[in-house]
C-alpha positions as CSV (number, residue, x, y, z in Angstrom):
1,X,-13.9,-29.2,183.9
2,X,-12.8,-27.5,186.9
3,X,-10.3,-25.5,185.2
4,X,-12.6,-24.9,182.3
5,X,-13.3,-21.2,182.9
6,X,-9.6,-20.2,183.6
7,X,-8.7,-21.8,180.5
8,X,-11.4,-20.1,178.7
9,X,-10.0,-16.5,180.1
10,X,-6.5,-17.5,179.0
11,X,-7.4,-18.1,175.5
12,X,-9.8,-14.8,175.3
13,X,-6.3,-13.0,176.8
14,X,-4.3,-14.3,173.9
15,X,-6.8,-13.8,171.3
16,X,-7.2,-17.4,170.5
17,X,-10.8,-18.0,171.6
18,X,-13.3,-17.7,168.9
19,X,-16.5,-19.3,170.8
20,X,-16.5,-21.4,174.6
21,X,-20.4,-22.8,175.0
22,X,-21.0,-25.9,177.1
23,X,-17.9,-27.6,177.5
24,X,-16.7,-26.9,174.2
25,X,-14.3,-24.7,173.1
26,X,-14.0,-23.1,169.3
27,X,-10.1,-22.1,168.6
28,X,-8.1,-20.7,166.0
29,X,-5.0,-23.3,165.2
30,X,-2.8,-21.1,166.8
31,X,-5.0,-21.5,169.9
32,X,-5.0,-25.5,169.1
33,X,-1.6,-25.6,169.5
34,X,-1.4,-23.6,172.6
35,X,-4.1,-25.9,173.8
36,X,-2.5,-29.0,173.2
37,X,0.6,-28.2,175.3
38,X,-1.7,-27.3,178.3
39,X,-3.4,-30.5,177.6
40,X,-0.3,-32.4,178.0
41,X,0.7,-31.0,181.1
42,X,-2.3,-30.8,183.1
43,X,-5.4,-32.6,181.5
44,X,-5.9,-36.8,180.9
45,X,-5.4,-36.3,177.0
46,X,-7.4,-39.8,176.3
47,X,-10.7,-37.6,177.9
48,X,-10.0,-35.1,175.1
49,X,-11.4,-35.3,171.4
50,X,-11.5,-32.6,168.9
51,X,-12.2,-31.8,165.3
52,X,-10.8,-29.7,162.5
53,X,-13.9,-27.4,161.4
54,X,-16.7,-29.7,161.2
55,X,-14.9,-32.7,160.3
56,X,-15.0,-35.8,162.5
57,X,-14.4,-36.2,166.3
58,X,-10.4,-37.6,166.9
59,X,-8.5,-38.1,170.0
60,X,-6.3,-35.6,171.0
61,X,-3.7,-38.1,170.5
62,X,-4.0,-37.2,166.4
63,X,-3.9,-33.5,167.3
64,X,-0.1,-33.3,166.4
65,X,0.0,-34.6,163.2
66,X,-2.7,-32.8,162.2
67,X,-1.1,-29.3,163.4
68,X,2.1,-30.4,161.2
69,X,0.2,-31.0,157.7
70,X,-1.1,-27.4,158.1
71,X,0.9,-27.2,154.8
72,X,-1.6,-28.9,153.2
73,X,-3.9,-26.1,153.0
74,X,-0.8,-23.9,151.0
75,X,-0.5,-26.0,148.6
76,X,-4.7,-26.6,148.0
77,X,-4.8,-22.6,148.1
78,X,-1.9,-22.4,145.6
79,X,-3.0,-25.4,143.9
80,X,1.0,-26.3,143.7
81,X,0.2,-29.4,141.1
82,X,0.8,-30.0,137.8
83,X,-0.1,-33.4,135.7
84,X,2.4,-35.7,134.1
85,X,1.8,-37.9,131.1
86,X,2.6,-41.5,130.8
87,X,1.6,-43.3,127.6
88,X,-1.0,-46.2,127.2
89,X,-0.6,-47.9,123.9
90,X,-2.3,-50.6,121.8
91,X,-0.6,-53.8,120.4
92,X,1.2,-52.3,118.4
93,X,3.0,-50.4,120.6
94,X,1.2,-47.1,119.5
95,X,0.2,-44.5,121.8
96,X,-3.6,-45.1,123.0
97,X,-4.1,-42.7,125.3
98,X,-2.1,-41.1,128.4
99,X,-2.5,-41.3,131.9
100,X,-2.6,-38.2,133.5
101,X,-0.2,-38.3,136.9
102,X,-0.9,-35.1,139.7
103,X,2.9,-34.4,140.9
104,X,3.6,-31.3,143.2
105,X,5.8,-28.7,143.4
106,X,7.0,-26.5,146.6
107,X,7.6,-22.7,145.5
108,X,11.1,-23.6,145.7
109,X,10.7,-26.3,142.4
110,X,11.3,-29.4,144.9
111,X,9.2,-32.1,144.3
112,X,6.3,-33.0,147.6
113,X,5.7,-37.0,147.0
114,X,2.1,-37.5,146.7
115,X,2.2,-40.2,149.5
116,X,3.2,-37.0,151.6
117,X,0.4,-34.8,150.1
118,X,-2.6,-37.4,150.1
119,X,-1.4,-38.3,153.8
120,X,-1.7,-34.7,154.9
121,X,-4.6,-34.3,152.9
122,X,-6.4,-37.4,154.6
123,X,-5.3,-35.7,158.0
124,X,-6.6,-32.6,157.5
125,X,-9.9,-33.6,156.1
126,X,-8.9,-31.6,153.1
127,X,-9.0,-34.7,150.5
128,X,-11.9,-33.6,148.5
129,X,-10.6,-30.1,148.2
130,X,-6.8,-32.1,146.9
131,X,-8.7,-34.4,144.6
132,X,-10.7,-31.7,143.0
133,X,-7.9,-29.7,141.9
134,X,-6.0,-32.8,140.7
135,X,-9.0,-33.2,138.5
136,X,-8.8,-30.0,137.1
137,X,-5.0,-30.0,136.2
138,X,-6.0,-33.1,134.6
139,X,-8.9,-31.8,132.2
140,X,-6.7,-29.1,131.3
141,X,-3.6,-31.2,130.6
142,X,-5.8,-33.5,128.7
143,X,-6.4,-30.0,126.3
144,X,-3.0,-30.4,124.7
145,X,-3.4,-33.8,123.3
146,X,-6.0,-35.6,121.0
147,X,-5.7,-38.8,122.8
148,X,-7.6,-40.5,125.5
149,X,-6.5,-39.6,128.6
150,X,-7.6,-41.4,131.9
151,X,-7.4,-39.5,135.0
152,X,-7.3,-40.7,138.6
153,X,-10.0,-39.5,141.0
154,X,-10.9,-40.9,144.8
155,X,-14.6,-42.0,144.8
156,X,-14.7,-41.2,148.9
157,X,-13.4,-37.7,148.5
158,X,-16.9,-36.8,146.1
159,X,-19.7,-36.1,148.2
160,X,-22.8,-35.7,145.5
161,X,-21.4,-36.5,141.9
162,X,-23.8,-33.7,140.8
163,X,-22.1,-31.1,142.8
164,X,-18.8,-31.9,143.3
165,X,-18.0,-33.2,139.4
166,X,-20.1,-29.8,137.9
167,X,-16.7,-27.7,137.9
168,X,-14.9,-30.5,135.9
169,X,-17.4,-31.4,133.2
170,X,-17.9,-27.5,132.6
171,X,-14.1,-26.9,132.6
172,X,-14.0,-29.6,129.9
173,X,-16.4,-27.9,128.3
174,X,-15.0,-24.8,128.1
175,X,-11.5,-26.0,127.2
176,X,-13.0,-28.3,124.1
177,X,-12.5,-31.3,125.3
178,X,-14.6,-33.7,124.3
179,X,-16.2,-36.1,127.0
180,X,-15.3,-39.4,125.1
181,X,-11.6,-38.6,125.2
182,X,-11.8,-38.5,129.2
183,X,-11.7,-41.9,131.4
184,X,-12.3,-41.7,134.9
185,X,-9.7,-44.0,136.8
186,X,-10.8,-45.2,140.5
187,X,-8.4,-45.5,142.0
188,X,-7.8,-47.9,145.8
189,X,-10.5,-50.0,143.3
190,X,-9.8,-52.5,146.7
191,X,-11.0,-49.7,149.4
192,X,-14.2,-49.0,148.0
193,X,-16.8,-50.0,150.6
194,X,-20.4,-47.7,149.6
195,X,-20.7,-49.0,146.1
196,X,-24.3,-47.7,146.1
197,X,-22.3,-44.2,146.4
198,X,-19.3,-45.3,143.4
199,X,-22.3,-46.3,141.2
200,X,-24.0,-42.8,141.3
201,X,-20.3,-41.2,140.6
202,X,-19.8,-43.6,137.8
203,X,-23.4,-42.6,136.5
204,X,-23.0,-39.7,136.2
205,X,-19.7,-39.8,134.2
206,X,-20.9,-42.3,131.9
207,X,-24.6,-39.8,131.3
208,X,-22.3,-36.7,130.4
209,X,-20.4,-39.0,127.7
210,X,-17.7,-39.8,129.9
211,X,-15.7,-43.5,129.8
212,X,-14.3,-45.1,133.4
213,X,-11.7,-47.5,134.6
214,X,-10.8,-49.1,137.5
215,X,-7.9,-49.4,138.3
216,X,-5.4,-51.9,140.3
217,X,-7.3,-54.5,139.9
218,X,-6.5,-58.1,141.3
219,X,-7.8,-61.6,142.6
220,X,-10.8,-61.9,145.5
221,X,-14.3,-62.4,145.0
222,X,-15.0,-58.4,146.4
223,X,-13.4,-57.2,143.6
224,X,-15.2,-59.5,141.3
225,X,-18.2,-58.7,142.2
226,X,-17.6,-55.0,142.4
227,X,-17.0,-55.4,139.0
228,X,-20.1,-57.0,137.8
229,X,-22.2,-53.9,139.3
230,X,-20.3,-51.5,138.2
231,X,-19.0,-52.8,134.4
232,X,-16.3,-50.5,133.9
233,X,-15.6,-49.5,130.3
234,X,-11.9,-50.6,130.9
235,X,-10.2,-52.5,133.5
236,X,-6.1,-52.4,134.7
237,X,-4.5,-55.7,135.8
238,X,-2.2,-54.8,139.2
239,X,0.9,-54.5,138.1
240,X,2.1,-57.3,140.9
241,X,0.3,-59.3,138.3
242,X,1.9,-57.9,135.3
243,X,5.5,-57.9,136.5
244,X,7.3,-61.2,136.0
245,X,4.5,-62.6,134.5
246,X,5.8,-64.4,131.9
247,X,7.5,-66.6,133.9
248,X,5.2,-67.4,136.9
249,X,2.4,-69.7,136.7
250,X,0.5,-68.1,139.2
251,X,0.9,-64.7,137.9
252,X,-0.2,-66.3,134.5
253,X,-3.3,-67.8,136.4
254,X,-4.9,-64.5,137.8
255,X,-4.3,-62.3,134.5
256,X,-5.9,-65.3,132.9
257,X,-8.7,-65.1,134.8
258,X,-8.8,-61.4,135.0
259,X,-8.6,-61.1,130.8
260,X,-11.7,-63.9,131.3
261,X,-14.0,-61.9,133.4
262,X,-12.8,-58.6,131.2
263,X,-14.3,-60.4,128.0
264,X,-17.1,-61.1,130.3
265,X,-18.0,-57.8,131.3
266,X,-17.2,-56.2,127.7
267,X,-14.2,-54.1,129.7
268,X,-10.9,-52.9,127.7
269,X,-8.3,-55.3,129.7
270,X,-5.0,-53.0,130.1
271,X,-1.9,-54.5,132.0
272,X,-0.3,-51.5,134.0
273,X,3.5,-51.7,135.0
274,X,5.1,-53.1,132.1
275,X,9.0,-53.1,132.1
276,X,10.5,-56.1,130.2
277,X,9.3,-57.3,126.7
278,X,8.9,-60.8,127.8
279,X,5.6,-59.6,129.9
280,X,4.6,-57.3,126.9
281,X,4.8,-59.8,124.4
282,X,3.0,-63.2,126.7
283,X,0.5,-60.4,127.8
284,X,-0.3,-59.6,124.4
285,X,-0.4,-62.9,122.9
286,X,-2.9,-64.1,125.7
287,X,-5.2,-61.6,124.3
288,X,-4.6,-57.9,126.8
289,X,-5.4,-54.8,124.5
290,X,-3.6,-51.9,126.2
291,X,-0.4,-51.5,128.2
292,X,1.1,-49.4,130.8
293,X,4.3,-49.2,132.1
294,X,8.4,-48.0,131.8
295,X,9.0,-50.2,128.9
296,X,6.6,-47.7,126.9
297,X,7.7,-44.1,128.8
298,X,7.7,-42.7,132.4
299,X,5.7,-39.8,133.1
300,X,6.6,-36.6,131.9
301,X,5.4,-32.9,131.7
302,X,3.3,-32.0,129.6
303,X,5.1,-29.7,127.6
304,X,6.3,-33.0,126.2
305,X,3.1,-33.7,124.3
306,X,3.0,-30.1,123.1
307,X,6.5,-30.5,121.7
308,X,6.3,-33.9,120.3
């Protein structure tokens, strides 16, 4: 703290400084990154903690990664994503409903993984404002199709259901979709930990007329029990489940038990990941309604629906 004032002068010289009060400084990024350097050099890092506007308190030791997904914000401000279809179908191998699939797009057409954009996103505190607009490219690719279509959302990035899903129930309004043509997918079904909070979110779909999934689902007595409070309108086997299934035992056991507790809960069972007809055909023959995966179609754009 010694050094405190001098580096508060420093930062007021360069025009970095927004506030200093206590032993707190307020910084523009460009400051944070001059910061972090000095830090480095003559500071003990590990006494050091900082946040990214009023986000939580990290250890300085996270500062850099943070800095570096500063692209992040671009492509939220730009909203650089688009939604790709992949079909859902019945027993019959007709087309059910599509899942809608956020990709992203650099202004130079190259494709960002969404690994990359949902890590920088998690980074930067910025998931909510990521997920949102995900949701909205959703709604509006669901507009060019008369099918179901079931789109992902991340229960932790919603703060009040009310608030934060008003923007994409009025947007469906206004496009003309109608709200039993929408599914809400959770998705890291596994992650959840407040399902006091998922409950409200899933409320508050199902009061405006819309249906919800959850998604990845597997084997564990968490999971089963998430699913008893929450009874999902339709539920999707893992695909580590699905794939191979008709010729593992165990595989066969835990879809089994899954289609069980489905029946059980009056959920739509759909197996997800689907690539050889073998797994189609025992999955479908055990009793599994809907089905997901390359053996049906990969994702596309959604000037695909449009055309075909």
């Amino acid at each position: 703290m010694s050094i405190y004032p001098e580096v508060v002068r420093h930062m007021e010289r360069n025009g970095e400084l927004m506030r200093a009060e206590g032993g707190s400084l307020v910084v523009s990024e460009a400051g944070m990154k001059d910061f972090l350097d000095f830090c480095q050099d003559h500071m003990e890092p590990d006494e050091v903690v900082f946040r990214l506007d009023e986000g939580k308190w990290r250890t300085l030791s996270e500062a850099e990664d943070i800095l570096e997904s500063e692209w992040i914000d671009e492509v939220i401000r730009k909203q650089q994503v688009t939604s790709h279809a992949q079909p859902i179908v019945d027993a019959g191998a007709e087309i059910y409903a599509h899942e809608m699939l956020a990709r992203f797009y650099r202004e130079d057409g190259s494709v960002i993984f969404p690994g990359e954009i949902f890590g920088a996103a998690r980074k930067r505190d910025r998931l909510y404002a990521l997920d949102r607009i995900c949701r909205m490219a959703a709604v509006r690719a669901a507009s060019f199709t008369d099918k179901k279509a079931f789109i992902n959302f991340i229960p932790t990035s919603i703060y009040s259901p009310e608030f934060c899903l008003k923007s994409t129930t009025m947007l469906a309004d206004r496009l003309g979709v109608d709200s039993g043509r929408l599914v809400f997918e959770v998705v890291e079904t596994e992650n959840v930990e407040d399902t006091d909070h998922l409950k409200r979110i899933l409320t508050f779909y199902k009061e405006k007329g819309f249906r919800y999934a959850l998604d990845d689902v597997g084997e564990g007595y968490s999971t089963l029990e998430l699913l008893s409070n929450l009874q999902p309108h339709y539920m999707k086997l893992d695909m580590k489940y699905v794939q191979g299934v008709a010729a593992d035992p165990q595989k066969q056991r835990t879809a089994s038990a899954f289609l069980t507790e489905a029946k059980k809960l009056g959920s739509v069972p759909l197996a997800e990941g689907i690539e050889s007809e073998e797994d189609f055909e025992w999955l479908k023959e055990k009793g599994y309604q809907l089905f997901q995966g390359y053996l049906f179609g990969k994702p596309a754009p959604i000037s695909s629906l449009v055309e075909g």
